[in-house]
N, C-alpha and C positions, 0 to 999 in steps of 0.2 A: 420922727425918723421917716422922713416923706418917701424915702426908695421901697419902704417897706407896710406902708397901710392899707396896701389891700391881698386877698390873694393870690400870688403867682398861681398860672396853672404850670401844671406837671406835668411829665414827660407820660407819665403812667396817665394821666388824663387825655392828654392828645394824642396817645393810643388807643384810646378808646373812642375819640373822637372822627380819629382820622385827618389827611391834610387837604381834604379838601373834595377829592376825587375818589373815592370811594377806597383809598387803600392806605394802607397801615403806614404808618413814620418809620425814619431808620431809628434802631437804636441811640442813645442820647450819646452826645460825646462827654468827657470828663476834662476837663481840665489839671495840667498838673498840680502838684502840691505846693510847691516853690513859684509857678506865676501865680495862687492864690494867696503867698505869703508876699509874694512882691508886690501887689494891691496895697498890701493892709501898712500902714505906715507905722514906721517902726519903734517910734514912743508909744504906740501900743501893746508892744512885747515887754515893757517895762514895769515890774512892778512897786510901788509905793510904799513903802511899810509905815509913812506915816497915815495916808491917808487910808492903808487896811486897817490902821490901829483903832482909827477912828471911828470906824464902823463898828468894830471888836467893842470899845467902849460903849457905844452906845447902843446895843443889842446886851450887852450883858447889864447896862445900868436900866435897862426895859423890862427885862426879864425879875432883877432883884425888885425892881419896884414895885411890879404886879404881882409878886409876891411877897410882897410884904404888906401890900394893901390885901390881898386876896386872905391872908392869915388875921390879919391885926383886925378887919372890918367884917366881912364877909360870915364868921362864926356869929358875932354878935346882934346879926339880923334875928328874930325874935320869932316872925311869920316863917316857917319852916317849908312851906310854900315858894314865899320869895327867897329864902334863903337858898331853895336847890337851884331857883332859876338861876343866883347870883354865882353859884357857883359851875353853872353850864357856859356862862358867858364867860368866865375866871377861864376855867379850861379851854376854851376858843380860843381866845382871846392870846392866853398865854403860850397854847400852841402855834398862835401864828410868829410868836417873840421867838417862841425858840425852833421853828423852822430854820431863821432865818440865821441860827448861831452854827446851828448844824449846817446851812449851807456858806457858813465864812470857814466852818472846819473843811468841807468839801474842796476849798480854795488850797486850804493848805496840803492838802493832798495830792493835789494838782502841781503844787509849789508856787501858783499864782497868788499869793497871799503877800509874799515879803522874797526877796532876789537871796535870803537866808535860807536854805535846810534846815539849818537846826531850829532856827526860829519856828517856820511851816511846820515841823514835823511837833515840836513844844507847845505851842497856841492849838497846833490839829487835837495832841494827844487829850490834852487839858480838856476843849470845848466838846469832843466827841465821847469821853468818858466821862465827862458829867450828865451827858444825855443818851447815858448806857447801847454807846455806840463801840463795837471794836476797831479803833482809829486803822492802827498798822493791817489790821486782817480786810476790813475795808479797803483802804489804798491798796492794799495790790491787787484785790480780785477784779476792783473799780479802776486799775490801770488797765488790765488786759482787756475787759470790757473796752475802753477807747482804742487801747489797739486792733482789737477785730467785731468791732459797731458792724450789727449787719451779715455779719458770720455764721451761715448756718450751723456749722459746727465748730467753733472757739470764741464766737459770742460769749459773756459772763450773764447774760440778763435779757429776759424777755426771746427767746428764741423760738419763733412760731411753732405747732404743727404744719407737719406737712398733709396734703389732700389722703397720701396711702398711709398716713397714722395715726391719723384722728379718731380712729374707731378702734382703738385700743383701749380696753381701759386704766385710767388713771386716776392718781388720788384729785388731781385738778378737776378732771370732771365728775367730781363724786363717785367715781364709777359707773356713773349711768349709763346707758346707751347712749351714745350719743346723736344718735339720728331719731330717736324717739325725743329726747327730754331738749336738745339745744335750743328750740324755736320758743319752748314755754319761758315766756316772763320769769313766774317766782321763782325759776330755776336759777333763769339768769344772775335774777335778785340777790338769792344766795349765795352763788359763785363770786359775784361781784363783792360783797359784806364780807363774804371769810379774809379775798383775797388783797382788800384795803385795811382788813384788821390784822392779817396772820400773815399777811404776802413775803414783808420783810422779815420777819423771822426766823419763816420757813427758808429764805433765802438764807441767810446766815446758818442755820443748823442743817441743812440738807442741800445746798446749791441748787433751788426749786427755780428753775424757769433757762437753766445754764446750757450748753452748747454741747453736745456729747465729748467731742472732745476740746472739751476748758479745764478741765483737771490737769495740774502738771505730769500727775501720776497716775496710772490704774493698781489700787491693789486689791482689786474686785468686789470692795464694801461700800455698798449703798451708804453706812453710816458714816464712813472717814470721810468727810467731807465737808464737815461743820466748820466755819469760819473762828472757831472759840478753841479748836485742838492743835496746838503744835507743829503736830505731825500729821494732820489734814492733807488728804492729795491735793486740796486744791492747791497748797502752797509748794512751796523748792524748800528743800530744806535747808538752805542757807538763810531761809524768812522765820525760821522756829522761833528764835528769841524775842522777834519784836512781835508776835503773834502772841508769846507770853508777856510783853509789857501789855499790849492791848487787855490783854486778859485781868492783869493786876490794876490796870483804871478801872475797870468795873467791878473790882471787889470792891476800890474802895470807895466808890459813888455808895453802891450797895448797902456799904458799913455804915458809909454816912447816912444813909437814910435811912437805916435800921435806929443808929442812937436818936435821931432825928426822932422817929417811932418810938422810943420810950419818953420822948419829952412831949411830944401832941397828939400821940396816937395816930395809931395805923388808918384809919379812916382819913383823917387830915392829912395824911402821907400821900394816899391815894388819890384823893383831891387834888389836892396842890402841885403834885408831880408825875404821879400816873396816868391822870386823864391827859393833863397835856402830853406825855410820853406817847401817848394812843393819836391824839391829833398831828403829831410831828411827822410818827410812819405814816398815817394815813396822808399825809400831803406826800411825804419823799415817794412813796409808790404811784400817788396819782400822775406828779410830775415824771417822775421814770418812762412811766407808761403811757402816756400821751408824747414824750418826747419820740419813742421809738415803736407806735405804733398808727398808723392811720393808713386808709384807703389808699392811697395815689403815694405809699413809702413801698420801694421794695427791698427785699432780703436777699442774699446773692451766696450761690453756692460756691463751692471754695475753691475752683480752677477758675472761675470770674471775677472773684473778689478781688477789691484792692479797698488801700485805706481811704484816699479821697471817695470812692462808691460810699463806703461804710459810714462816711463821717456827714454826707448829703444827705444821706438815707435815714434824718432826722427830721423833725418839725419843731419852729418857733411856733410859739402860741399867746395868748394873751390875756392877762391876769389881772389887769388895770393895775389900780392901787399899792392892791396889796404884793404881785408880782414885781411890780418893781421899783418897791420903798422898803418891803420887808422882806420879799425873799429874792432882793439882790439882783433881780433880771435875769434869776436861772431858768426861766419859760419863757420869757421873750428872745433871748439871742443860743439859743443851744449852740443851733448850729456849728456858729462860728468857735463855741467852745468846743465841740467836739474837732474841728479842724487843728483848732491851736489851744488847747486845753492851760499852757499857762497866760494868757491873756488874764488878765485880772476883771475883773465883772464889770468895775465901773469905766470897763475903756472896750467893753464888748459891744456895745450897739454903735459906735464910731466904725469899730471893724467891721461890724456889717453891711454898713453902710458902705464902707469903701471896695470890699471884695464883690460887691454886685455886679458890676461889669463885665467880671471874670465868671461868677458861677450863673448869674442870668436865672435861666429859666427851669436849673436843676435843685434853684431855692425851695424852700419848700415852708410856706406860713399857713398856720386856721387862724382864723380871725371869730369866729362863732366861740361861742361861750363855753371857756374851759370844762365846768363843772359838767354841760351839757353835754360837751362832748365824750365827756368821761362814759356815762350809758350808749351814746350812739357807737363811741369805737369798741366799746366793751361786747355790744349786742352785731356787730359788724365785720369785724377783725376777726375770725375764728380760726383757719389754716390759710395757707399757703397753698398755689401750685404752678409751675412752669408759667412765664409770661414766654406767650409767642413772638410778640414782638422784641424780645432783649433775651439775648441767649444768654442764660448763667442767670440770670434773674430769674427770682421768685414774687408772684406778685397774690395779692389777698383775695381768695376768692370770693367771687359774686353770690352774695347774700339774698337768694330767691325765698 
């Protein structure tokens, strides 16, 4: 993808750069939504369902077979030694297989999967409640999310500090001070481990990281708002019932693995399916969080916001391999997802390529090393505050 291998600078970079003569840029212009969808050509917006099934097949015939080799072989290694190591790589390994089913579910939630409903929403519920995901309570809080990307307050996800409330305390920051403890490392270290172990969870059972107002409803409880209750503010109550199917796929993955657990035991259970369980959130929240957080992205407060602002104000990044063979090119083309969210994955980096023209310089790529960057935006990114140069924008402040 030659329009896209190296990094565009940013609008928030040559603000800080200046043009030249010692003074600031005008604010960036936006392009509308409709000349960025008139770029992108329009067997793009087309989705396959042969060629999604095919994928579907062959991420689930990945997954049954490394475990079935990881159960039938892996027990009977002898050196107990090698046998953990075999089973650390089993779990890598097989978290990276089922990253990638959890992001063809992700499709169907989108409805980019198959030009079917029922189908998207049946392959969604299946692939996402085997990997004790709540499919329907997901899709919607992960709609509103793409509808207000960027949204200081109706964001679903990742919604910064601001400069006048970072010194509150909060269960994110352990409670700490935050002016005493944010610059120590093993602080960092910590924050960072809980919030790649416990991040998505915590999202799901308490709406951790959400927009003050992203809740459909206030009914003044910290607690109602678990992705797993019915009657959850986050959702309408018109979503009650498919928030209780979601809820019935995970009892019966649950069951399944229970009887599963009197035929090999709970150890074996956890092995073979919990470890990878643990490596699947830890990528889903890596990739989240690298997609809507970096230096030179801004956040926009809610008389500035629009949806093109909100759907820029991502970054493609770069994952080699494994990015984009096994999790689909959900890190290399965000972007264009977030603009046009049913675009189906394997016609997204075409779309990117062709709406360049149109978005230019408001692109936004890292090209440096995902994993690497995951510490540097972690130990960099801390709040938000007023950029001068762009009214209604919020930009990340300087990390002295």
């Amino acid at each position: 993808m030659a329009a896209t291998t190296t990094t565009v600078e940013t609008p928030a970079a040559r603000s800080r750069n200046g043009n030249g003569n010692g003074s600031a840029t005008k604010a960036p212009q936006y392009p509308d939504i409709q000349a960025i969808r008139d770029s992108i050509p329009a067997d793009c917006f087309v989705q396959d369902t042969g060629t999604s099934l095919a994928y579907l097949a062959r991420d689930v015939a990945m997954i049954l077979s490394f475990g079935w080799l990881g159960l039938t072989f892996v027990p009977q290694i002898q050196d107990p030694i090698v046998r953990t190591l075999a089973w650390i790589v089993y779990g890598y390994i097989q978290g990276l297989f089922c990253t990638g089913l959890w992001i063809l579910a992700h499709e169907c939630g989108h409805g980019a999967f198959a030009p079917s409903q029922r189908l998207n929403d049946v392959v969604g519920w299946f692939a996402h409640s085997a990997l004790m995901v709540p499919y329907f309570s997901w899709k919607f809080s992960h709609h509103r999310h793409h509808r207000f990307t960027g949204h200081m307050e109706k964001d679903m996800a990742f919604v910064p500090q601001k400069a006048e409330n970072r010194s509150k305390p909060r269960f994110a920051n352990l409670y700490l001070d935050t002016e005493l403890f944010e610059d120590v490392p093993i602080v960092q270290l910590a924050k960072l481990i809980g919030h790649q172990l416990a991040g998505w969870q915590m999202y799901l059972l308490f709406n951790v990281s959400a927009g003050p107002q992203s809740k459909q409803r206030d009914d003044g409880s910290w607690l109602r708002v678990s992705h797993f209750e019915p009657t959850s503010a986050v959702f309408r109550p018109n979503e009650a019932f498919y928030i209780a199917l979601s809820d019935l796929g995970l009892a019966i993955t649950a069951y399944g693995l229970y009887l599963g657990a009197q035929v090999i035991g709970w150890q074996t259970i956890f092995l073979l399916y919990v470890v990878p369980y643990m490596w699947v959130h830890h990528w889903l929240v890596a990739i989240t969080y690298l997609h809507h957080n970096h230096p030179d992205v801004h956040h926009f407060e809610a008389d500035s916001w629009t949806y093109v602002k909100g759907a820029l104000a991502t970054v493609d990044r770069d994952f080699g391999f494994v990015g984009k063979h096994l999790f689909h090119g959900i890190i290399e083309t965000h972007v264009v997802h977030h603009l046009f969210p049913r675009i189906p994955f394997y016609k997204q980096e075409r779309a990117t390529e062709a709406m360049m023209p149109v978005v230019g310089h408001l692109y936004h790529k890292e090209t440096r090393s995902f994993i690497g960057q995951l510490w540097a935006t972690w130990t960099t990114c801390r709040y938000v505050e007023a950029d001068p140069n762009t009214p209604g924008a919020l930009k990340w402040a300087a990390n002295n």
